[in-house]
N, C-alpha and C positions, 0 to 999 in steps of 0.2 A: 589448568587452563589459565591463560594469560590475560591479568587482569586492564580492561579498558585504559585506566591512567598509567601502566605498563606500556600498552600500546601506543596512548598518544605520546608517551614520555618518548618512545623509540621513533617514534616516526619524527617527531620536534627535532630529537636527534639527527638523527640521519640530512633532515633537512637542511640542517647546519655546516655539516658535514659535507654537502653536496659541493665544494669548491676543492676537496679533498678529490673528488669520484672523475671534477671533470678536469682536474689537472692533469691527473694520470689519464685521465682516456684523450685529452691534447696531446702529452706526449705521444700516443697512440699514433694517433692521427700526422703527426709531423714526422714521426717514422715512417708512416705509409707514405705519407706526401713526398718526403725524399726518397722514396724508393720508386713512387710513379714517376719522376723524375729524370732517375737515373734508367728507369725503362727505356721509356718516351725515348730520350738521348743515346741508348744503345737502338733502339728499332729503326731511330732516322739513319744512326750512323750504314747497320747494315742494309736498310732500304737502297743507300746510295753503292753500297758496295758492291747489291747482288744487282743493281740495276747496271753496272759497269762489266758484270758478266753475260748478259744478255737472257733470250728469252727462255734458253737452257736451265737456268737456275731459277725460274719459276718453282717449282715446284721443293726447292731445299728453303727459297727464302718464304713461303707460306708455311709447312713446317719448322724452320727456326723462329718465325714469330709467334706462332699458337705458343710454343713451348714456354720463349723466354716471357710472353703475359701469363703464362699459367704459374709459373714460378715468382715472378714480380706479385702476383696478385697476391699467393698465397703466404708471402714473406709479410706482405700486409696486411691481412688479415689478420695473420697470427700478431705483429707489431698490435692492432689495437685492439685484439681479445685481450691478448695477457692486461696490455695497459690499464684495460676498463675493469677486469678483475681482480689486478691492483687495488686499483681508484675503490673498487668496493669494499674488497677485505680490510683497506687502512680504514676506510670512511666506515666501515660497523665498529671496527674499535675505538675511536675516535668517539664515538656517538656516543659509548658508555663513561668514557672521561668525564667529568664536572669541571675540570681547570682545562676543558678544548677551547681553544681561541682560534677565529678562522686565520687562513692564513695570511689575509692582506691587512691583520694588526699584529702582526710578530713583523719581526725586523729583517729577517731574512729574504719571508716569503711576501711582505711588503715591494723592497727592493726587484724582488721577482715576476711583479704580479705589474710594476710599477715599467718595470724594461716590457715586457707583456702586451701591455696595455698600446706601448708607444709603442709596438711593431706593428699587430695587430688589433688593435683598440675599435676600429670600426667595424673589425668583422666579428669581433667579440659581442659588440652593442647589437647587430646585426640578430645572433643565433639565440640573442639572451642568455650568455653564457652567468654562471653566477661571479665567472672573474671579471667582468667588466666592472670599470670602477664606475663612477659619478661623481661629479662633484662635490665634496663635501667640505664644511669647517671641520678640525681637526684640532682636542685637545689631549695630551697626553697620551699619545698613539691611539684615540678612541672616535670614533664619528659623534658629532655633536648636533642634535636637532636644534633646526634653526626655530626656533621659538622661545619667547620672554623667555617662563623657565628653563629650557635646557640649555640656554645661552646662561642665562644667571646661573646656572648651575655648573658651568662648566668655567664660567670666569668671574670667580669669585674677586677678583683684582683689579675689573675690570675699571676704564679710565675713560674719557673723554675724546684724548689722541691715540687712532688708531690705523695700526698698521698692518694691509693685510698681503700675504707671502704668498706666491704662486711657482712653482717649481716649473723644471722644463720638460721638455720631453722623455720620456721614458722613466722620467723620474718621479718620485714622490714625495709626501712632506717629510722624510725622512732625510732625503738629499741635505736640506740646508746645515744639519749634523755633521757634515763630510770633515776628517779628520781634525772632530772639537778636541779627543783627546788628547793627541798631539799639539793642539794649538796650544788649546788651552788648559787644557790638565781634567776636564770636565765633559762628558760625553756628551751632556744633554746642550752645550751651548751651541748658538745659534747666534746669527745676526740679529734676530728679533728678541732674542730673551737678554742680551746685551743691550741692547738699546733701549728695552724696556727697565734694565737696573741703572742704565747712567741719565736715559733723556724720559723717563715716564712714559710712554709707547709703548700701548697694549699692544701685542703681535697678533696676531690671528693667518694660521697657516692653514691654507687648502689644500686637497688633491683633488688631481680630478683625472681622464681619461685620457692621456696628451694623444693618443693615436685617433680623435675625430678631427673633424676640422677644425681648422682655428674658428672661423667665423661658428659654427655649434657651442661651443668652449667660451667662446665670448658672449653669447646669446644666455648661457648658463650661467658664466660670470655676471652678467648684469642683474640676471632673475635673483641670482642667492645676495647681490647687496640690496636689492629691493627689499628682502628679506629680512638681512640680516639689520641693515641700521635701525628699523625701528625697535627690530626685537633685543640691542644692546641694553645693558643694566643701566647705562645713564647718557644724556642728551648727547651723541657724538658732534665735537667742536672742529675735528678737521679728518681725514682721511687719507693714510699715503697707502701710495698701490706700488709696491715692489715685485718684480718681474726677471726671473732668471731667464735666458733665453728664451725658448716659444712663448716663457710666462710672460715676456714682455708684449706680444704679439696679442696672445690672449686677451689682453690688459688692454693694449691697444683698441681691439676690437670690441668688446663691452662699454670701451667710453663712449667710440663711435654711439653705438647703438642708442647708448642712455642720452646721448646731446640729441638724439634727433627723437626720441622718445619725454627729451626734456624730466627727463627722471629726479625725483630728490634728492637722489646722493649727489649728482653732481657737482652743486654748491660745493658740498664738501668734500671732494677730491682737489686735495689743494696742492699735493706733490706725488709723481710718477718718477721710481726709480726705473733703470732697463740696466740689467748688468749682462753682457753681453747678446743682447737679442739681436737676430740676424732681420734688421729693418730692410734690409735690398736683399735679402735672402742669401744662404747658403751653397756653396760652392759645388760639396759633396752631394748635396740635393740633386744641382745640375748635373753631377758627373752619372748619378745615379741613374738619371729621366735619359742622357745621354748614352750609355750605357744598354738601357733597357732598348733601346731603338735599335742601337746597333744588334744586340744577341738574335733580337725576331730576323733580321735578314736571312739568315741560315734554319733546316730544317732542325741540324744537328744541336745548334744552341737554343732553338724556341720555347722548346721546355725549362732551359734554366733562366730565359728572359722573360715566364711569365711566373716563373718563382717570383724573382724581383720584383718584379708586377704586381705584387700580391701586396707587397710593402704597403703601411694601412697612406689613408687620405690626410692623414696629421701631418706627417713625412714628407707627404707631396706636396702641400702647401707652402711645405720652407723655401722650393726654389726658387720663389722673388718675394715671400715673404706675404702669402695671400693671408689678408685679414676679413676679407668681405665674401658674405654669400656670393656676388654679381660676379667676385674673382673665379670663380670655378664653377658654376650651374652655366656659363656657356658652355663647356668645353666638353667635347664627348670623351675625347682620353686625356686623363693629365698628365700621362707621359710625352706626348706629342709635342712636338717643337713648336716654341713658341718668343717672340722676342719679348724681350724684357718691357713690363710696362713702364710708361712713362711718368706717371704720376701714384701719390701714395693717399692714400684717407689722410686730412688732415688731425695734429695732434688735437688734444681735448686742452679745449682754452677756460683760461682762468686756473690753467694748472702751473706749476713749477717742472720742467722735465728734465731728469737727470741720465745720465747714462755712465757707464764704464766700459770700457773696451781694451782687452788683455793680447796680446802680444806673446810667442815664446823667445822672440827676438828680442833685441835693444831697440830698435827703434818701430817705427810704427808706419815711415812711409818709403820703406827701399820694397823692392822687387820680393822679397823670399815674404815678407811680414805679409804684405799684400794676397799672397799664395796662399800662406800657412795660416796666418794668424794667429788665433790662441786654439790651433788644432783642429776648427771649426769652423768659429765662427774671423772672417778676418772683420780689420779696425776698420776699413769705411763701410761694412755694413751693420757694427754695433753703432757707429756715431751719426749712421743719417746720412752720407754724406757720400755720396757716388758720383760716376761719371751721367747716368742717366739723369736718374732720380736726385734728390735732396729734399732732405726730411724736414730738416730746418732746426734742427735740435742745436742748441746754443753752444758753442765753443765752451766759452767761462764757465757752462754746468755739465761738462763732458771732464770725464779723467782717462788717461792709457798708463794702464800697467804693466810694465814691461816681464817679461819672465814667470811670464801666468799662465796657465792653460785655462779654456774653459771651463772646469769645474773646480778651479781654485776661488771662481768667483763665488759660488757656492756659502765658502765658511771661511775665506783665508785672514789674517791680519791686516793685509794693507789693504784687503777691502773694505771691510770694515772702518778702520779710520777713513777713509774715503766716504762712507756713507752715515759717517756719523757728524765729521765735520757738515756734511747737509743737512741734516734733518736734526740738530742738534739746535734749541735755539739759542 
């Protein structure tokens, strides 16, 4: 007979385990989901076919649909049995390992969980999936509780001037690593662990969920520095908020909050980095919202326009760059056409605001740069600086680097000197 601390020791396990169970029964599910899909888009197509043969072919197009949903269903059903009994068989073995680590602190399944998250990150939070992230400090690939000790416990080195790192969508605090070995001959370097050995600048890197809203993300953001400054190891003297794409939006959005919440970090938020954040929002965002509009017109494309559709609330906010609750609780679909707004939240004053804005071109204001940008994001929506809108971010504290993509901003060299000659004093 299996003894009680047996038992609870297995079920602890398994408990642990449970991101193992519901990854594989996601793939499940996304296998079925593309197969209801590709149904739905063969039923429309022959709905329109047998309907072009008239009322003769009643009776072959009610038989060709029973069949081809009885085969569709069964393809997925089977797609998320096996998965889930996957997800099981890995997750009981896993459970009696000692050195199991979930997977959203390995490096792999990080990166994984981290793309995940930004596609479907709301609907994840949504079902209380256990892959949903939250926002966390993050030391040495581990979650750090935000409390006096487990912050002292976690930054034993900790300083006065501090700097904290928000990555961008779909990515995690892993991203800011993005080929350090190449850089720099060093896996673990970063922008923050460099600045921290030349300018004294304790880092402090988050992750959090990039697929909720920005304005959620910022409301989080502000909750965990509420948090966090007092429970620092010693009195923090100034605060810089560095922001990789969304994480600048993010960042944005949290200051908002705290100025009008009149917060005590405030004070000490004395410099905002943004390395390329889409402040006038994202291109491919539009093309996407655009996109989705067009596929619903037709029976035949419906179904793969509400695939698209699916894309989480994080994603939809990029199209002009919503930072505010009021930006999307009017709107019943965020896909829906909408003009550009006209005004932005104001920056958070008594700050320093820096930006970067990357280019794959040589220059930053012909026709293709404008288009392309740094693959993503283009330069007048890193710099603030549009035809509608204008952010008002300072020329003299803006750089364009030519021949960057967006996630060279991440870890590159010339970023880095760029962001050191600021915050360097």
């Amino acid at each position: 007979m299996m003894q009680p601390s047996a038992v609870v020791g297995q079920t602890a396990g398994m408990a642990a385990t449970s991101d193992v169970r519901e990854a594989a029964a996601l793939g499940g599910r996304g296998i079925a989901a593309g197969t209801t899909v590709v149904r739905d888009v063969h039923v429309a197509i022959a709905r329109r076919a047998f309907g072009l043969a008239g009322p003769a072919a009643r009776p072959a197009h009610v038989l060709h649909d029973g069949i081809s949903r009885g085969v569709y269903a069964t393809v997925g059903a089977a797609a998320r049995a096996a998965s889930a009994a996957t997800g099981i068989a890995i997750a009981a073995r896993a459970a009696t390992d000692p050195s199991y680590r979930p997977l959203r602190d390995l490096p792999r399944g990080s990166v994984a969980i981290g793309a995940l998250n930004g596609a479907w990150g709301d609907l994840l939070g949504r079902t209380g999936s256990p892959l949903a992230l939250t926002m966390t400090v993050r030391r040495n690939d581990e979650d750090v509780p935000v409390t006096p000790a487990g912050v002292a416990r976690a930054f034993p080195d900790a300083g006065p001037d501090v700097a904290v790192f928000l990555h961008g969508l779909c990515e995690t605090d892993l991203a800011w690593r993005l080929k350090a070995r190449s850089h720099y001959g060093d896996p673990q370097s970063t922008h923050g662990s460099r600045l921290q050995a030349e300018c004294g600048l304790t880092p402090v890197n988050l992750r959090y969920n990039t697929g909720l809203h920005i304005s959620d993300n910022g409301e989080h953001l502000y909750q965990l520095l509420m948090d966090l400054v007092p429970s620092w190891p010693v009195p923090i003297s100034r605060l810089t908020l560095v922001g990789h794409s969304m994480g600048g939006l993010v960042i944005r959005s949290a200051c908002h909050i705290a100025h009008e919440q009149n917060a005590p970090w405030v004070p000490l938020a004395k410099r905002v980095v943004y390395l390329g954040s889409p402040h006038l929002g994202a291109p491919l965002e539009i093309g996407a919202a655009t996109l989705t509009r067009a596929l619903r017109r037709l029976p035949e494309t419906r179904p793969v326009a509400d695939a698209l559709r699916s894309r989480s609330v994080g994603i939809k906010d990029l199209r002009f760059g919503d930072l505010l609750a009021e930006d999307w609780t009017v709107l019943e679909d965020l896909d829906a056409h909408r003009p550009e707004p006209t005004t932005s939240p104001r920056l958070l004053e008594g700050a320093d605001h820096y930006y970067v804005g990357a280019t794959l071109t040589r220059r930053h204001d012909t026709v293709a740069a404008r288009v392309i940008g740094d693959a993503l994001v283009p330069f007048h929506s890193a710099s603030g600086n549009g035809k509608v809108r204008r952010l008002g971010l300072q020329v003299d504290r803006g750089r364009h680097l030519s021949g960057l993509h967006h996630f060279d901003l991440l870890n590159h060299p010339r970023v880095y000197e760029v962001i050191r000659e600021w915050l360097a004093d």
